[in-house]
Each structure stands twice: as structure tokens, then as C-alpha cells.
C-alpha positions as CSV (number, residue, x, y, z in Angstrom):
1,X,0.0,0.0,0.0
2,X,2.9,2.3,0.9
3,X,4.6,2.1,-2.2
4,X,1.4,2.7,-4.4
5,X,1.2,5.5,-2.7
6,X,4.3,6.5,-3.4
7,X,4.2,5.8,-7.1
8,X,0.9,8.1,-7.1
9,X,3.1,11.0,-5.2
10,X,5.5,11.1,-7.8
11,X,3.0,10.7,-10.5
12,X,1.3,13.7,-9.3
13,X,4.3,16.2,-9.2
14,X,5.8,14.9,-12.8
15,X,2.4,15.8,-14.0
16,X,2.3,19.2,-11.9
17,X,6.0,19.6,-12.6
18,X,4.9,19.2,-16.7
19,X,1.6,21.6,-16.2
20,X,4.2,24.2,-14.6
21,X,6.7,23.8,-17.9
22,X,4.2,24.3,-20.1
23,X,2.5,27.2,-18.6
24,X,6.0,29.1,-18.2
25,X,6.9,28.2,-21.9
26,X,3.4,29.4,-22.6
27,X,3.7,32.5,-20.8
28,X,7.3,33.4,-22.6
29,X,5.7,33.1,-26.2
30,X,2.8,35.7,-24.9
31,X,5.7,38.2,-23.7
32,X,6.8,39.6,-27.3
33,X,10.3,41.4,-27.6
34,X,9.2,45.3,-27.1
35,X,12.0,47.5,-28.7
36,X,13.0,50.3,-26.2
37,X,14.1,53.7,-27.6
38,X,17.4,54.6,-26.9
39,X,18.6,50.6,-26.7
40,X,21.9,49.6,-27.6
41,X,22.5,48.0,-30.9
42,X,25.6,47.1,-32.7
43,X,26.8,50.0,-34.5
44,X,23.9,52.4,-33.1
45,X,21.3,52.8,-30.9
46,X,17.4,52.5,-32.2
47,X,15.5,55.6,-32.2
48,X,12.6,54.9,-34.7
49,X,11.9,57.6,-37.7
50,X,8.4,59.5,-37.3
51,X,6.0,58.1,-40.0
52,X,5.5,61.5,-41.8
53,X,9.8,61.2,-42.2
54,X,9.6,58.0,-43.7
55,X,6.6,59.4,-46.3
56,X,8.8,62.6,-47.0
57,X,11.8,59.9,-47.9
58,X,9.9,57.8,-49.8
59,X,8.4,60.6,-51.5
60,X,12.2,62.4,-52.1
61,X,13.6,59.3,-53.4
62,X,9.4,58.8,-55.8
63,X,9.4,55.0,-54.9
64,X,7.4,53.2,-57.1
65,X,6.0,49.0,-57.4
66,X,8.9,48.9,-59.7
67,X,11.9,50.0,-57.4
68,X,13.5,47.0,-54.6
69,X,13.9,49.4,-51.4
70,X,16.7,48.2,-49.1
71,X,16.5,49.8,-45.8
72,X,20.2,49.7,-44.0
73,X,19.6,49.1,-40.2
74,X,15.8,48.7,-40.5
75,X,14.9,48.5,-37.1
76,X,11.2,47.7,-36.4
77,X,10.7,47.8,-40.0
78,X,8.4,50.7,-40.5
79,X,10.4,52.1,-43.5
80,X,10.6,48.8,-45.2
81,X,6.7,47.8,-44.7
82,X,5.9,51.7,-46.0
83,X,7.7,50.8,-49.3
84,X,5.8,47.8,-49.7
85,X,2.6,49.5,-49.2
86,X,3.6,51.7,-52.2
87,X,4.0,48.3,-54.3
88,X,8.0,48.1,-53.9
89,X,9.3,45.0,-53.2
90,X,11.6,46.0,-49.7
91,X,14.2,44.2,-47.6
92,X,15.5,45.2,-44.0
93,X,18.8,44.5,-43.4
94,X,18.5,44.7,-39.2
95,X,21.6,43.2,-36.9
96,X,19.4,42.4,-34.0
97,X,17.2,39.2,-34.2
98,X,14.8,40.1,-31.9
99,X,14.4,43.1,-34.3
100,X,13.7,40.9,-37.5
101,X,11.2,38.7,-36.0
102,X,9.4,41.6,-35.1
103,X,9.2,43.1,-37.8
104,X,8.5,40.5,-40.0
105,X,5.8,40.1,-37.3
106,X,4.6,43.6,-38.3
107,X,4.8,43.2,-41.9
108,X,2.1,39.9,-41.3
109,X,0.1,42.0,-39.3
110,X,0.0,45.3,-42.1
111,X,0.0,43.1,-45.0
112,X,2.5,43.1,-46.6
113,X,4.5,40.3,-45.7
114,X,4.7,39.1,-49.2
115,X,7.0,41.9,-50.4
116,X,8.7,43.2,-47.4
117,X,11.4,40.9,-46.1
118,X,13.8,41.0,-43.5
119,X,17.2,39.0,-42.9
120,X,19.5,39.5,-40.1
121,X,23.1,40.6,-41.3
122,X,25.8,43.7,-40.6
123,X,25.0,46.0,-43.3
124,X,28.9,46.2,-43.8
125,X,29.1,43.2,-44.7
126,X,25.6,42.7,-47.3
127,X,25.4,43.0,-50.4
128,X,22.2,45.3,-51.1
129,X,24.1,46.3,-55.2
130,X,20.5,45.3,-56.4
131,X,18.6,47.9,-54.9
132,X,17.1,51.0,-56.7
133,X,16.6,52.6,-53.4
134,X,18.7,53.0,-50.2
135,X,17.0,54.0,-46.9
136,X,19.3,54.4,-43.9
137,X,19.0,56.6,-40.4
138,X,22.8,56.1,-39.0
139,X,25.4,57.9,-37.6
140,X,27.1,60.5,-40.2
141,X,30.2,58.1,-39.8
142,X,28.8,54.9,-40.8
143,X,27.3,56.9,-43.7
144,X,31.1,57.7,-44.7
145,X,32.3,53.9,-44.2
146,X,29.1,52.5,-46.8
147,X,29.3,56.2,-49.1
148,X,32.3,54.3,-51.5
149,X,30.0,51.1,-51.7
150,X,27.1,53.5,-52.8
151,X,29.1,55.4,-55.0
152,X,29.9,52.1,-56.7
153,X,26.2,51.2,-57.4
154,X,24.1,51.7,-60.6
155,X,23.9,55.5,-61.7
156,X,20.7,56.8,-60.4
157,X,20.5,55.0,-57.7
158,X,18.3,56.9,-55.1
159,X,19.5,57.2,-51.7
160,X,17.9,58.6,-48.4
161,X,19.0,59.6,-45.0
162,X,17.3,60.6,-42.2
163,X,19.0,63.2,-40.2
164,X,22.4,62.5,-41.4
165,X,24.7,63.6,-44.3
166,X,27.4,62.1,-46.1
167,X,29.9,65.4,-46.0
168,X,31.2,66.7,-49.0
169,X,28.6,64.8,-51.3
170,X,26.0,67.2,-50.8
171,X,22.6,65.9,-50.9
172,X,20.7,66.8,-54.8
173,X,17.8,67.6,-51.9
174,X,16.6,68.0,-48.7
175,X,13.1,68.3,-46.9
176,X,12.4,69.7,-43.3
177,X,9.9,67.6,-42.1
178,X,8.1,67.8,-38.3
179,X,11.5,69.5,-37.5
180,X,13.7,66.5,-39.0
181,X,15.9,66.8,-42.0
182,X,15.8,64.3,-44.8
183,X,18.6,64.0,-47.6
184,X,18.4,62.7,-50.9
185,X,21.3,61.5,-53.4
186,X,21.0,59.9,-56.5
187,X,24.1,57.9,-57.7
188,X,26.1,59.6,-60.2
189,X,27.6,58.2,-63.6
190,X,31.5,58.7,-63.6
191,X,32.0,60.7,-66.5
192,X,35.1,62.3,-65.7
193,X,37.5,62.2,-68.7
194,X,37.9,63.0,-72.3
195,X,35.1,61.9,-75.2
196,X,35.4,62.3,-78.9
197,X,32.9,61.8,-81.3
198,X,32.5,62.5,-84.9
199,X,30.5,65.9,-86.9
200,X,30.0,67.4,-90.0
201,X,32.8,69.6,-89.3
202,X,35.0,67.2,-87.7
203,X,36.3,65.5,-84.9
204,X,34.4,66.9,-81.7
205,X,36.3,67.0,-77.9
206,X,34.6,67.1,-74.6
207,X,36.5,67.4,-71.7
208,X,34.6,66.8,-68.4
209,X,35.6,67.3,-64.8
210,X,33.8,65.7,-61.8
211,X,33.0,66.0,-58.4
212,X,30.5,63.8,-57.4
213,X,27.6,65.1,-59.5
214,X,28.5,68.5,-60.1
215,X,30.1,68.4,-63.3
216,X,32.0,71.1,-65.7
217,X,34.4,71.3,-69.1
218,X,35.1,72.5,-72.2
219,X,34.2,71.3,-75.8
220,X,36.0,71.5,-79.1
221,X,34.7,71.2,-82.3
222,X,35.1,73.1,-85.5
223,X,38.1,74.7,-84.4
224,X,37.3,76.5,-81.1
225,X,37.2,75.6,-77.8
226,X,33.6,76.3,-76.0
227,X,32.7,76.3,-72.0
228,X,29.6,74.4,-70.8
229,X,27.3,76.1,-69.6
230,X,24.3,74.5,-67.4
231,X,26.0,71.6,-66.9
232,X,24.0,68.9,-65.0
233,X,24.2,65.2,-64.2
234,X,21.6,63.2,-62.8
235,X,22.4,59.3,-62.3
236,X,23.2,58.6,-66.0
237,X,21.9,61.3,-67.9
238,X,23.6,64.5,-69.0
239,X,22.8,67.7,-70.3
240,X,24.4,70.8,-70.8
241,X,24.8,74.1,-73.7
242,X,27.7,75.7,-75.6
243,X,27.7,79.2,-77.0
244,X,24.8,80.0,-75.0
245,X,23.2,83.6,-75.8
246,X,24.5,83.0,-79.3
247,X,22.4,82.3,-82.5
248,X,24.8,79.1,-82.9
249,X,24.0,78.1,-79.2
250,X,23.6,74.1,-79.0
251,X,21.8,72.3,-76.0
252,X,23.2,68.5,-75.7
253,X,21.5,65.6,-73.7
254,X,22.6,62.0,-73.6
255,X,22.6,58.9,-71.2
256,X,25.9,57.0,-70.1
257,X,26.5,53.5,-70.2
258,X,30.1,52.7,-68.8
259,X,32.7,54.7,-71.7
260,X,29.5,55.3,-74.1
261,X,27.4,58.4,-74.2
262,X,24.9,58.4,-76.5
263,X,22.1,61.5,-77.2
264,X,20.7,64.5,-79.3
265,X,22.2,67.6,-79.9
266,X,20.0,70.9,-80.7
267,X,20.8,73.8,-82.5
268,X,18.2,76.3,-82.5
269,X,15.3,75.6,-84.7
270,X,17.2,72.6,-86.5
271,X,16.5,68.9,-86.4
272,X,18.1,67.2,-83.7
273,X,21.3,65.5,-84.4
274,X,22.5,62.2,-82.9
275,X,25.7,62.0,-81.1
276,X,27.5,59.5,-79.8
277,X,30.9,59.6,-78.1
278,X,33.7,57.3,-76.5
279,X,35.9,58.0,-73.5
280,X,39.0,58.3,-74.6
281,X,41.5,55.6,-72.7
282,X,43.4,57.3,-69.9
283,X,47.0,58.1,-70.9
């Protein structure tokens, strides 16, 4: 009898000892991670952008269902989910686990979970070459360690900061928004160098200098040697005038592809002419 009731003793706390495992396990998967403002991350700590900042970015960098947004440290995902909801396919790049689970919890919750993604990675290490848009709210510093990567994606690449600049590549815009600053770059072509192409009159020169989108030179053709004038680059396309204020005064536009430009040329009320030119090899 005594050792019945023994067996029935320990029966009864293995069970109570299982009820207890299960209601702690239970109790752990109700108590979600909650992000804390100010907490300590790997490179920074998170302080989430105000919705009407990440419109006003979005907006800057005119994200469409045809761009892949790639948000650099995306936090709780807000940025990311608000390009999908605009039709983009988005991915967060986030270094905290806790951080992508939530928000690929969020994105479920809004949506939208079947274009925004999230993986866990150090954005200094990722490769996020694909994207058409970059989103990012870090430090100015760690915009200067990922500004050569970004310089090396595809020209017109569109690239947003919250807050933060990248120093002496000054933003092509920037918005004051709920008193927050928002910068946007666009990836410029490098067209630095020397391209000749062929006229009616002859051989034709450009000379253009670069620094970072702003660009300047000189053209010669027919003999004389002409300033631009209104020189502009925007991702791969370039425009820009000779002999302006003249009768003879020709506007030029054209689109880069590696040591190709190819565009129209227009001389006052004239058709427009095709040109096409080569970078000269460096010497």
C-alpha cells in the first residue's frame, strides 16, 4: 500500500511539474520582444523615424511598385513595410534578431508580408548592389564607411538619409519635415575624362571634370574651344549648352553606359542631331 502510494506521489508532481513547464513556456511566447528607444545596438542605438519622415523619404527618393527598397539598419521595419505598401518589393537589413522577428511580425500583421522581407546581417558586410533605393538613419560616420559602396552602385540609384549627411557629397535635396531633416542623393555616372565623337565639321572634344555630380568642361569642335554652360548630371543622364546667348548656341542631352554616351544635340530651330561619343582611354 505504501509504495502505491508513493508511485501516485511522484505521479502527481511529474504531472504538476509538466503543467508548470508548459504554462512558463506558454507565458514566454505571450511576452513579445518590445524594442526600447534609446537601446543599444551594434553599431547604433534604435531611435525609430516619425512616420511622416519616412513618407517625405519615400516621396524624395518617388518610390514606385517597380523599385526594390533596401532599408540599411531597418529597425522595427516601419520604412521597409511603407515601401511595400507603395507596391515596392523592400528588404531590412536589421543586426538584431529580436528586431527581424518583429518586424516580419509587423509586416504579417500590415499586409504586406509578401513583399517586405527581412534578414539578419551587418549592413557592412551585405550586399544590397540590387537595390534601386537606399533608406538608412545612422550615424554620419557609418554613412562615410558605406558612401564608396554606394558610389559604386548603378547610376541613379536613389539614396535617403534621415538626419544625417554624407559630407562633401551634398545631398541633390533635402526636406524639413516635423522639425527632422531628410537628404536625398542619387548615384552619379563617372564621366570624368575625355570623349570624342565624330561631326560634320570634324572631330568633336569634350573634356569633363567631376566631383561627385557637379560636373564642368570644355568642348572643341570646329576649331574652337567652347565652356559648358548649365552643366548637370543626374544618375546617368547628362545635359548641358555651348555658345549660349549665341544664335549658334547648341543644347546637348545624352545617357551614359560605362565609356558610351549616347544622345541628341540641338541647334536652334534645326533637327536634332545624334551623337555619340567614346571615353578616350586614360594616358
Amino acid at each position: 500500500m505504501i509504495r502505491n502510494r508513493t508511485l501516485t506521489i511522484i505521479f502527481s508532481l511529474a504531472m504538476l511539474l509538466a503543467a508548470l513547464a508548459f504554462m512558463t513556456g506558454a507565458a514566454a511566447q505571450q511576452q513579445k520582444f518590445q524594442p526600447q528607444v534609446g537601446q543599444e545596438g551594434k553599431d547604433v542605438i534604435w531611435v525609430p523615424t516619425p512616420d511622416e519622415v519616412v513618407a517625405a523619404m519615400l516621396d524624395m527618393a518617388k518610390v514606385t511598385p517597380n523599385d526594390y527598397v533596401i532599408d540599411l539598419g531597418s529597425g522595427d521595419g516601419r520604412i521597409v513595410i511603407a515601401a511595400a505598401k507603395r507596391g515596392a518589393r523592400a528588404l531590412g537589413i536589421e543586426y538584431n534578431p529580436d528586431m527581424v522577428q518583429l518586424s516580419k511580425d509587423n509586416a504579417q500583421k500590415e499586409g504586406v508580408s509578401g513583399k517586405a522581407n527581412f534578414v539578419q546581417g551587418d549592413i557592412f558586410q551585405s550586399d544590397f548592389s540590387q537595390a534601386t533605393v537606399i533608406t538608412m538613419y545612422l550615424l554620419p560616420d557609418l554613412n562615410m564607411r558605406l558612401r564608396p559602396k554606394i558610389l559604386e552602385m548603378k547610376p541613379g540609384t536613389r539614396v535617403t538619409s534621415h538626419s544625417f549627411s554624407m559630407e562633401d557629397w551634398e545631398a541633390d535635396q533635402t526636406a524639413e519635415v516635423a522639425g527632422h531633416t531628410a537628404y536625398l542623393w542619387i548615384v552619379p555616372a563617372k564621366v570624368a575624362g575625355t570623349w570624342t565623337w565624330q561631326t560634320a565639321s570634324g572631330n568633336a572634344e569634350l573634356t569633363l571634370r567631376q566631383t561627385f555630380q557637379k560636373i564642368e568642361g570644355d568642348l572643341r569642335s570646329g576649331g574652337k574651344d567652347l565652356a559648358l554652360k548649365s552643366a548637370k548630371l543626374e544618375g546617368d543622364r547628362i545635359t548641358f549648352t555651348v555658345g549660349a546667348g549665341q544664335p549658334t548656341m547648341q543644347a546637348y542631352a545624352g545617357r551614359i553606359n560605362g565609356n558610351t554616351i549616347e544622345g541628341t544635340m540641338k541647334a536652334g530651330n534645326s533637327p536634332d542631331v545624334k551623337w555619340t561619343a567614346q571615353r578616350r582611354p586614360p594616358q
